[in-house]
mmCIF file as Biopython writes it, N, C-alpha, C and O atoms, coordinates in Angstrom:
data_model
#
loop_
_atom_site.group_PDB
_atom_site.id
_atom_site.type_symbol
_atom_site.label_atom_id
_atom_site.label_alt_id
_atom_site.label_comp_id
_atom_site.label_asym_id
_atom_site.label_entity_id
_atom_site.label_seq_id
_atom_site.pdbx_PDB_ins_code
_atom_site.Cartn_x
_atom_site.Cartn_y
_atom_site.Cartn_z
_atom_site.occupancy
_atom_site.B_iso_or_equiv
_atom_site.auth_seq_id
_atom_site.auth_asym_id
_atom_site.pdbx_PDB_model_num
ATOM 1   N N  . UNK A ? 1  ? -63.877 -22.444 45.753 1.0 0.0 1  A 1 
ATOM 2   C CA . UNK A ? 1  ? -65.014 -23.307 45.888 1.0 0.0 1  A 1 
ATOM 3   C C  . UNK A ? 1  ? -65.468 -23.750 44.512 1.0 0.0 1  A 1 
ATOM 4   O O  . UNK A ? 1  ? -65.213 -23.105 43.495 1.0 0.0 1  A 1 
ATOM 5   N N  . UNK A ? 2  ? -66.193 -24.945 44.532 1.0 0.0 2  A 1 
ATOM 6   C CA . UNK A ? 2  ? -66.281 -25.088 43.230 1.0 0.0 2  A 1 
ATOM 7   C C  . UNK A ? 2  ? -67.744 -24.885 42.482 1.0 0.0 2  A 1 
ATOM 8   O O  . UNK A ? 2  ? -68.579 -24.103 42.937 1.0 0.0 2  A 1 
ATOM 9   N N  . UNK A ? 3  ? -67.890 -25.398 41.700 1.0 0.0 3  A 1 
ATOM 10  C CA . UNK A ? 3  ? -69.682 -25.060 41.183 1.0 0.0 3  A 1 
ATOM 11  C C  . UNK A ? 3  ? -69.932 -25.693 40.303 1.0 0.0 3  A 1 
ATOM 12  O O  . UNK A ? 3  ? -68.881 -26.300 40.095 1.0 0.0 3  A 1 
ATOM 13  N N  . UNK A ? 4  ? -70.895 -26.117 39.319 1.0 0.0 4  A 1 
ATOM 14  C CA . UNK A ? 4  ? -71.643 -26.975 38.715 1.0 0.0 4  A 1 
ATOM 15  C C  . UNK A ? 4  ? -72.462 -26.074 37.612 1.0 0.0 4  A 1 
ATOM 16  O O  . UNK A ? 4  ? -73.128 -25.083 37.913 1.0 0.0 4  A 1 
ATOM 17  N N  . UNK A ? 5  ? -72.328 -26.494 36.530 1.0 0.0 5  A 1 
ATOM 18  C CA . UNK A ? 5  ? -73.630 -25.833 35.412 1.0 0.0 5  A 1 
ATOM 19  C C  . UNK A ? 5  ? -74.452 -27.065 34.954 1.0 0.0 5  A 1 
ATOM 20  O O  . UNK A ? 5  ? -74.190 -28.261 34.830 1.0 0.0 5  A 1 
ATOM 21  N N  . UNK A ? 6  ? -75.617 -26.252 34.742 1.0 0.0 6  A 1 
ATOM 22  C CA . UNK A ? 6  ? -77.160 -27.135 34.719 1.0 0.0 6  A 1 
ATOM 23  C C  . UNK A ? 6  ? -77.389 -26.722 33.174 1.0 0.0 6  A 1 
ATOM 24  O O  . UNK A ? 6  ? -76.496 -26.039 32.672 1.0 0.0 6  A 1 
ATOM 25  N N  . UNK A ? 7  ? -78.652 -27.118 32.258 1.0 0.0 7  A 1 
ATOM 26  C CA . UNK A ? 7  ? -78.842 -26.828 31.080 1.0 0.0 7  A 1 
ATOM 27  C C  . UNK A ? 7  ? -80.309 -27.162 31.323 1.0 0.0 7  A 1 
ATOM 28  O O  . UNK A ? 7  ? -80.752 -28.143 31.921 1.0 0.0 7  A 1 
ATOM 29  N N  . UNK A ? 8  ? -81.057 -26.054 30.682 1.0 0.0 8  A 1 
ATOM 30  C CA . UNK A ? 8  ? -82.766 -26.082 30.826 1.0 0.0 8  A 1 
ATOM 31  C C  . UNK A ? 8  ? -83.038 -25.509 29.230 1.0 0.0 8  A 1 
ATOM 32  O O  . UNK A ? 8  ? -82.645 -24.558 28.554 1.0 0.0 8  A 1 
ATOM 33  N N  . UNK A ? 9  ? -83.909 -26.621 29.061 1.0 0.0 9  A 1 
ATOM 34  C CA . UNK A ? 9  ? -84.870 -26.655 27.805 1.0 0.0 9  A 1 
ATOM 35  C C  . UNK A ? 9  ? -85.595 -24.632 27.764 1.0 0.0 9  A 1 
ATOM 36  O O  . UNK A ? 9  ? -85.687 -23.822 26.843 1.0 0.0 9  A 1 
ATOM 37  N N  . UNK A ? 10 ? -85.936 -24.563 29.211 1.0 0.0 10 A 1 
ATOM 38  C CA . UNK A ? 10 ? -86.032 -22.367 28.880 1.0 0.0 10 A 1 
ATOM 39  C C  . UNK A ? 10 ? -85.561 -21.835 29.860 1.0 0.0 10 A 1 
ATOM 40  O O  . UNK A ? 10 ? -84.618 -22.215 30.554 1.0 0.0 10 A 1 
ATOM 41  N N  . UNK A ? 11 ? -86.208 -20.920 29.958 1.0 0.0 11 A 1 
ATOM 42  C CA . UNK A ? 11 ? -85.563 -19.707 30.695 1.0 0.0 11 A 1 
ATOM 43  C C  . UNK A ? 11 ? -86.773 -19.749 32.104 1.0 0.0 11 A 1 
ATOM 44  O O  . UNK A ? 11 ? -86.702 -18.946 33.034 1.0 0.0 11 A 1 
ATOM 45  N N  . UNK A ? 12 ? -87.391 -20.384 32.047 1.0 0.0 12 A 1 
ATOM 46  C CA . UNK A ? 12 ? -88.704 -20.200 33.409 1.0 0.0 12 A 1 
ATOM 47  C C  . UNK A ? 12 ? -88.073 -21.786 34.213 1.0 0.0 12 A 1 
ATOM 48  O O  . UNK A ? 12 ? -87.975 -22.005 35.421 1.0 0.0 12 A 1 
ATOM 49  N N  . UNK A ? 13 ? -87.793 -22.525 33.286 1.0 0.0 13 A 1 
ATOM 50  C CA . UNK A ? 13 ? -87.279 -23.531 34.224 1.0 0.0 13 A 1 
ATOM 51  C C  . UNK A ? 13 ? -86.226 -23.524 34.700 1.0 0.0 13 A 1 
ATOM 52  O O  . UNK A ? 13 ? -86.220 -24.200 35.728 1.0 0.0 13 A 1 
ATOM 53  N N  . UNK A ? 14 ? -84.978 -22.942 34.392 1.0 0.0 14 A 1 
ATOM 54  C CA . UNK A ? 14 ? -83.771 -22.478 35.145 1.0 0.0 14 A 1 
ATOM 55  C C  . UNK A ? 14 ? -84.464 -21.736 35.748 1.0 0.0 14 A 1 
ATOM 56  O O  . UNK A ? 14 ? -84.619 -22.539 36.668 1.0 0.0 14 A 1 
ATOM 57  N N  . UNK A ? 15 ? -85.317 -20.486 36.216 1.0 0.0 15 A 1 
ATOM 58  C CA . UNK A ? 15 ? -85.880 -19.529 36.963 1.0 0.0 15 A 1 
ATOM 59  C C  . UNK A ? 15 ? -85.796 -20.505 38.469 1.0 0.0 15 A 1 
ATOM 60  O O  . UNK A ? 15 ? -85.004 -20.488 39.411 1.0 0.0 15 A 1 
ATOM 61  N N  . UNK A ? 16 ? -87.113 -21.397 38.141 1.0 0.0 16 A 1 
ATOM 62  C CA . UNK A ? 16 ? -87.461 -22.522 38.991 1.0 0.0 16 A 1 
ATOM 63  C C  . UNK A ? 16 ? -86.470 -23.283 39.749 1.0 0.0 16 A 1 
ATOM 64  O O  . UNK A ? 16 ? -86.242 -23.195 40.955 1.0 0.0 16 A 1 
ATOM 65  N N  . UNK A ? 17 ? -85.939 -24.003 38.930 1.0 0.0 17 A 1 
ATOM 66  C CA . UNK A ? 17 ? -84.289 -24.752 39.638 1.0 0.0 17 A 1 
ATOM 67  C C  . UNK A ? 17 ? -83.559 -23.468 40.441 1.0 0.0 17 A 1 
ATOM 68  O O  . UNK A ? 17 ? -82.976 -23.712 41.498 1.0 0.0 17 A 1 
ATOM 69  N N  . UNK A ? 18 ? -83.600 -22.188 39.955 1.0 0.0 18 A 1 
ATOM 70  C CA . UNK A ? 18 ? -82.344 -21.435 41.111 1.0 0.0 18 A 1 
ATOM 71  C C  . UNK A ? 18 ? -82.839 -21.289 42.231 1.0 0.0 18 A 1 
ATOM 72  O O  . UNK A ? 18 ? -82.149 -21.234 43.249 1.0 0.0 18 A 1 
ATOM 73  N N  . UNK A ? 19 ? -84.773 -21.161 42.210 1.0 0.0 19 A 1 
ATOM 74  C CA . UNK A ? 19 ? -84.977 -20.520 43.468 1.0 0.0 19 A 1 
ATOM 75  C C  . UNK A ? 19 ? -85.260 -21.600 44.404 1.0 0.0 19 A 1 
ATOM 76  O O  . UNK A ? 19 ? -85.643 -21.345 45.546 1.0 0.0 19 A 1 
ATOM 77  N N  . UNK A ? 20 ? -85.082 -22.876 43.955 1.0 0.0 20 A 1 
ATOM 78  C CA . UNK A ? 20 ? -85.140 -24.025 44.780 1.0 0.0 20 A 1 
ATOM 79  C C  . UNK A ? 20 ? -83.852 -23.959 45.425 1.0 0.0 20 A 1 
ATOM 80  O O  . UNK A ? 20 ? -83.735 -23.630 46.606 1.0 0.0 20 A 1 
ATOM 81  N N  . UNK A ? 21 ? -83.039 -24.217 44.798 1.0 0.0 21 A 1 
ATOM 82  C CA . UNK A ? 21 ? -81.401 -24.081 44.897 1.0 0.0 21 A 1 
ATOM 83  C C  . UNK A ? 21 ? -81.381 -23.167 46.083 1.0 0.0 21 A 1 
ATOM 84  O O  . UNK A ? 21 ? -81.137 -23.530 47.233 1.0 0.0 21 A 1 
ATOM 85  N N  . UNK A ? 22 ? -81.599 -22.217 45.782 1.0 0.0 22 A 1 
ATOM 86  C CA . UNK A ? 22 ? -81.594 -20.502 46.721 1.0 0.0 22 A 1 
ATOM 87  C C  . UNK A ? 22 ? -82.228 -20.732 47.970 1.0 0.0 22 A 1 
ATOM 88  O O  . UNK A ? 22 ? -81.880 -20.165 49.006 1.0 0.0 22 A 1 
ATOM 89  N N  . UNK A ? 23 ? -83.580 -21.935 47.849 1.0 0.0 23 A 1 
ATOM 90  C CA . UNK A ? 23 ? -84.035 -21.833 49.005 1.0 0.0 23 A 1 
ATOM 91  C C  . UNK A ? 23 ? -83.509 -22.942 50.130 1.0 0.0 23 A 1 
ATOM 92  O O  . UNK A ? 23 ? -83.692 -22.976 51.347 1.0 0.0 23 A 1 
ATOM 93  N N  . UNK A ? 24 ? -82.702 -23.934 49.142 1.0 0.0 24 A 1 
ATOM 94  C CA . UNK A ? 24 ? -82.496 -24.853 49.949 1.0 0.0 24 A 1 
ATOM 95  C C  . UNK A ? 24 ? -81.099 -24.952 50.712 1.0 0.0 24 A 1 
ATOM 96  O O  . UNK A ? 24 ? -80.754 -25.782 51.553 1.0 0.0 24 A 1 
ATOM 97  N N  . UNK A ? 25 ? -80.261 -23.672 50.087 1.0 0.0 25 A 1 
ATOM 98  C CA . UNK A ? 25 ? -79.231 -23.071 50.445 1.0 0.0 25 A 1 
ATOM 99  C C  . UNK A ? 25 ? -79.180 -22.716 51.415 1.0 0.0 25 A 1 
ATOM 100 O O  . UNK A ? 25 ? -78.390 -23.120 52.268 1.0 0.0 25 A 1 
ATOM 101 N N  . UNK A ? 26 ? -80.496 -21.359 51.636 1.0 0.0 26 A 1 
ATOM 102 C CA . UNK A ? 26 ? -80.525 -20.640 52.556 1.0 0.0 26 A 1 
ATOM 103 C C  . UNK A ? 26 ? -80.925 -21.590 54.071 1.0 0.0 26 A 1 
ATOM 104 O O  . UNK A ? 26 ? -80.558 -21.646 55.245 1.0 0.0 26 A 1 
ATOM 105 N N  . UNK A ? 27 ? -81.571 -22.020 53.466 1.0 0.0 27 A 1 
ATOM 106 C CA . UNK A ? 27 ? -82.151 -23.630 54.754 1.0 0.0 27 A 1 
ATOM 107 C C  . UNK A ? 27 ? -80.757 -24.154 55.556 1.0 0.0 27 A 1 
ATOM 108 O O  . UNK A ? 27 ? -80.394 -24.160 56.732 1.0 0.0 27 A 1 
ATOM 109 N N  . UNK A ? 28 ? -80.211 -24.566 54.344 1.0 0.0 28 A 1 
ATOM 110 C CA . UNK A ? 28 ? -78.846 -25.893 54.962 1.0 0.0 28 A 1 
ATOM 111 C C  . UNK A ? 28 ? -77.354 -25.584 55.069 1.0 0.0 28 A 1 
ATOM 112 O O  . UNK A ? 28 ? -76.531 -26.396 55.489 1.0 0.0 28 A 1 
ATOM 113 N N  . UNK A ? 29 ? -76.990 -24.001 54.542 1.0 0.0 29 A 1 
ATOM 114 C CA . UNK A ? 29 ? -75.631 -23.862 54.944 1.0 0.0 29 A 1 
ATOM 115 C C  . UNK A ? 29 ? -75.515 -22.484 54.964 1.0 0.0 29 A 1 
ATOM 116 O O  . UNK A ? 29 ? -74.800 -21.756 54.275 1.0 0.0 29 A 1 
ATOM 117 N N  . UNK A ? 30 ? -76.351 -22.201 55.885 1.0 0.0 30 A 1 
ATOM 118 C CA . UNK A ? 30 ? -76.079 -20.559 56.562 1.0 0.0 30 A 1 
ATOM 119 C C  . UNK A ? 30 ? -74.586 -20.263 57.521 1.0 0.0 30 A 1 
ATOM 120 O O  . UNK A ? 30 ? -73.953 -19.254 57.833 1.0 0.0 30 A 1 
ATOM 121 N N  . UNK A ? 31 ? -74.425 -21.935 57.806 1.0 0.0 31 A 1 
ATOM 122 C CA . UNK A ? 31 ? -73.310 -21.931 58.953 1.0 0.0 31 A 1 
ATOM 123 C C  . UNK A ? 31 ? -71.978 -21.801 58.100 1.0 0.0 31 A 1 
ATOM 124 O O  . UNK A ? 31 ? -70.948 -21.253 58.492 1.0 0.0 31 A 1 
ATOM 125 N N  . UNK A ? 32 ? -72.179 -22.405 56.859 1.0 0.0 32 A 1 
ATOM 126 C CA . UNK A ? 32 ? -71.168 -22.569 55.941 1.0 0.0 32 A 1 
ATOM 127 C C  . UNK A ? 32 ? -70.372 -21.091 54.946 1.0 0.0 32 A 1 
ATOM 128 O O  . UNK A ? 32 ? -69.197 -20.743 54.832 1.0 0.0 32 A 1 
ATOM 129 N N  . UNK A ? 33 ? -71.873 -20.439 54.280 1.0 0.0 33 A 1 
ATOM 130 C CA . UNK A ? 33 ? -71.692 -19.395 53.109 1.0 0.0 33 A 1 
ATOM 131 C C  . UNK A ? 33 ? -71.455 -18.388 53.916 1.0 0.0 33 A 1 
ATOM 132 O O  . UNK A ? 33 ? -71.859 -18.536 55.069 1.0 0.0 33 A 1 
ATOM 133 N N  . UNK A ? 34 ? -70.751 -17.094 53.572 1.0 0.0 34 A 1 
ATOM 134 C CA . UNK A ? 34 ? -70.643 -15.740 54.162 1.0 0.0 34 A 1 
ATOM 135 C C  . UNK A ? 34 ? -71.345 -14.840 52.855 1.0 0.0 34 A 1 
ATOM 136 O O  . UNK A ? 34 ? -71.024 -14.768 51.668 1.0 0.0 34 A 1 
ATOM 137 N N  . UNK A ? 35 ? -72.117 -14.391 53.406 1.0 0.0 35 A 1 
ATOM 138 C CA . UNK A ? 35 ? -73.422 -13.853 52.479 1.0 0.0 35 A 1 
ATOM 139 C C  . UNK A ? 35 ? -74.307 -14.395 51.297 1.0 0.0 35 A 1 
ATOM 140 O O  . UNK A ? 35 ? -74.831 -15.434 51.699 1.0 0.0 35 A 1 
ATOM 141 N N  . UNK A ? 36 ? -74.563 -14.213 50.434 1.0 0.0 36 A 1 
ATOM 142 C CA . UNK A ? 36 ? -75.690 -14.772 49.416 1.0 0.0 36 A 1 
ATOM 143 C C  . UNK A ? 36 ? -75.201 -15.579 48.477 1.0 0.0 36 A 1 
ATOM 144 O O  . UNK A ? 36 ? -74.123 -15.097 48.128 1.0 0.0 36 A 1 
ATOM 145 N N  . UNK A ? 37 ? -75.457 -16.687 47.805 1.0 0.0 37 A 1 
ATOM 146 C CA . UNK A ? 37 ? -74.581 -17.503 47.043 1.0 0.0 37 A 1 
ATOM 147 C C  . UNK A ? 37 ? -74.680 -16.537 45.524 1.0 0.0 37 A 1 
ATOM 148 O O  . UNK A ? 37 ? -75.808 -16.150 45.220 1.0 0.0 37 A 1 
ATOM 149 N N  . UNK A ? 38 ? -73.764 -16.243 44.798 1.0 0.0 38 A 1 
ATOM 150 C CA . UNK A ? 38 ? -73.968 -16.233 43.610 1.0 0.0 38 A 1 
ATOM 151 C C  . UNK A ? 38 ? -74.516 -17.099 42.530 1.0 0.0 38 A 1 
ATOM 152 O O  . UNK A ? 38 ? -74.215 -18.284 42.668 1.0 0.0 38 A 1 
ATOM 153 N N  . UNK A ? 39 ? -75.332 -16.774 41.360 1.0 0.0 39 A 1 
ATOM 154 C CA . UNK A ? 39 ? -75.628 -17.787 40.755 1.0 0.0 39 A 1 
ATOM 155 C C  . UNK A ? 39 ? -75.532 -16.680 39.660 1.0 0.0 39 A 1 
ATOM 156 O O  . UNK A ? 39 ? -75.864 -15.499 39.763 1.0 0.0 39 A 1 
ATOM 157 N N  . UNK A ? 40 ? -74.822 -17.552 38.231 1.0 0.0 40 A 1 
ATOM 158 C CA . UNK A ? 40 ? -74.741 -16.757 36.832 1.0 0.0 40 A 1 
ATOM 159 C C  . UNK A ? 40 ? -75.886 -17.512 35.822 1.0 0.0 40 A 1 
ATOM 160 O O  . UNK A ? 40 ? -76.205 -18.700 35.802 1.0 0.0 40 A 1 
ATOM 161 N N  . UNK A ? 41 ? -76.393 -16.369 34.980 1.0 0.0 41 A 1 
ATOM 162 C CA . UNK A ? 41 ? -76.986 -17.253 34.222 1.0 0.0 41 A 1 
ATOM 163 C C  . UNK A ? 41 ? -76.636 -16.579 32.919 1.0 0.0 41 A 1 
ATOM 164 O O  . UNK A ? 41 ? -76.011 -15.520 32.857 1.0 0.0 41 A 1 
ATOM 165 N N  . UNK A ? 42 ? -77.149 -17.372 31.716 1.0 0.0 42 A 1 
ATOM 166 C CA . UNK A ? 42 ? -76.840 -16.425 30.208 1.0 0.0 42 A 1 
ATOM 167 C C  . UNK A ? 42 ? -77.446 -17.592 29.212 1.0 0.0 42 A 1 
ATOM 168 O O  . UNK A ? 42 ? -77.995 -18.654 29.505 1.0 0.0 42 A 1 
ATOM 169 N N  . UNK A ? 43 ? -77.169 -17.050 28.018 1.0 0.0 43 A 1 
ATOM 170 C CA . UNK A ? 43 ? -77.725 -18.456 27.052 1.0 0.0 43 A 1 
ATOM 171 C C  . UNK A ? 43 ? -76.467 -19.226 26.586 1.0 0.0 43 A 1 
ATOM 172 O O  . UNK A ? 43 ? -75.380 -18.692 26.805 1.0 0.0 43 A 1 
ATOM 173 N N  . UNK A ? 44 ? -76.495 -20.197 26.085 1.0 0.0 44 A 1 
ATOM 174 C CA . UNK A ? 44 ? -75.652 -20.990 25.504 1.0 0.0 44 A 1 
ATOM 175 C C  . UNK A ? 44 ? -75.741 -21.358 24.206 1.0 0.0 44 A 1 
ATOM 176 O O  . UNK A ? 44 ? -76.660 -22.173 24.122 1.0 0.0 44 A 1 
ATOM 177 N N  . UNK A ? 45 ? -75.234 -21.160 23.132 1.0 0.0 45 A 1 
ATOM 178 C CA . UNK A ? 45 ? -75.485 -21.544 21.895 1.0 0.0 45 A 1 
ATOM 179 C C  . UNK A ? 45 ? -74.711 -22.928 21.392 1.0 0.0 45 A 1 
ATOM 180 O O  . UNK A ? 45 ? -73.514 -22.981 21.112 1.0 0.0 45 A 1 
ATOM 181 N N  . UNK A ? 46 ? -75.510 -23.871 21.345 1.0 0.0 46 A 1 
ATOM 182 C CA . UNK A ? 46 ? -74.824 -25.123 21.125 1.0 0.0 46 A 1 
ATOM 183 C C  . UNK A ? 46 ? -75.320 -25.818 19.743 1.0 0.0 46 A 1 
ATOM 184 O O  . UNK A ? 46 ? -76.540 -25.773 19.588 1.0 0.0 46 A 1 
ATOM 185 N N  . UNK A ? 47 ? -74.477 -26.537 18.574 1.0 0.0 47 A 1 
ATOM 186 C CA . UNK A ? 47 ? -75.054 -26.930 17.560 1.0 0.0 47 A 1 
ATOM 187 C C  . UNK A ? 47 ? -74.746 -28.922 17.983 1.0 0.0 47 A 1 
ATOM 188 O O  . UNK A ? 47 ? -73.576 -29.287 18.096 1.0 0.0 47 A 1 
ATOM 189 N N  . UNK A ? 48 ? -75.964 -30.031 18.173 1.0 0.0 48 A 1 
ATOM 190 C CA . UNK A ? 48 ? -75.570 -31.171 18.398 1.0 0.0 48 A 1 
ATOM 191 C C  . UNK A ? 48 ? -75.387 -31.726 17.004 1.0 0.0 48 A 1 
ATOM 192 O O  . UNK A ? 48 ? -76.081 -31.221 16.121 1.0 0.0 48 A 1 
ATOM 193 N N  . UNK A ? 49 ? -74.686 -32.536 16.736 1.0 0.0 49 A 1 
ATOM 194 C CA . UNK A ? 49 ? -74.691 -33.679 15.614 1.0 0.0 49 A 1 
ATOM 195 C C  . UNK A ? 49 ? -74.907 -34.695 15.449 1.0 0.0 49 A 1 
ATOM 196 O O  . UNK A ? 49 ? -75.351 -34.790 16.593 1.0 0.0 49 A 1 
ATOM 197 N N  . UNK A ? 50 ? -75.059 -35.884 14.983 1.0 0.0 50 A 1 
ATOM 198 C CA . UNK A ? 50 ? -75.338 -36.945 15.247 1.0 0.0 50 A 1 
ATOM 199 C C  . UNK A ? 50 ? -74.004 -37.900 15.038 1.0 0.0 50 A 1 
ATOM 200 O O  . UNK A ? 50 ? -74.068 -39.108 15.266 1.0 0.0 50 A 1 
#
């Protein structure tokens, strides 16, 4: 299956986005998932340039 990564300015707003995610999961494809979706999180260290 496949999956998607997101990027949040902190750590309370990824909080926010999963448990939407989580809830809207649990709502719309109970028929689909076989138990709880996983979700990973961690930091990312990125340097941009111009």
């Amino acid at each position: 299956m496949g999956g998607s990564i997101s990027l949040f300015e902190n750590r309370e707003a990824a909080l926010a986005a999963n448990e939407k995610a989580l809830a809207w999961i649990r709502a719309s494809l109970t028929d689909v998932i076989d138990g709880e979706p996983e979700i990973t999180m961690g930091e990312v260290l990125a340097t941009v340039t111009p």
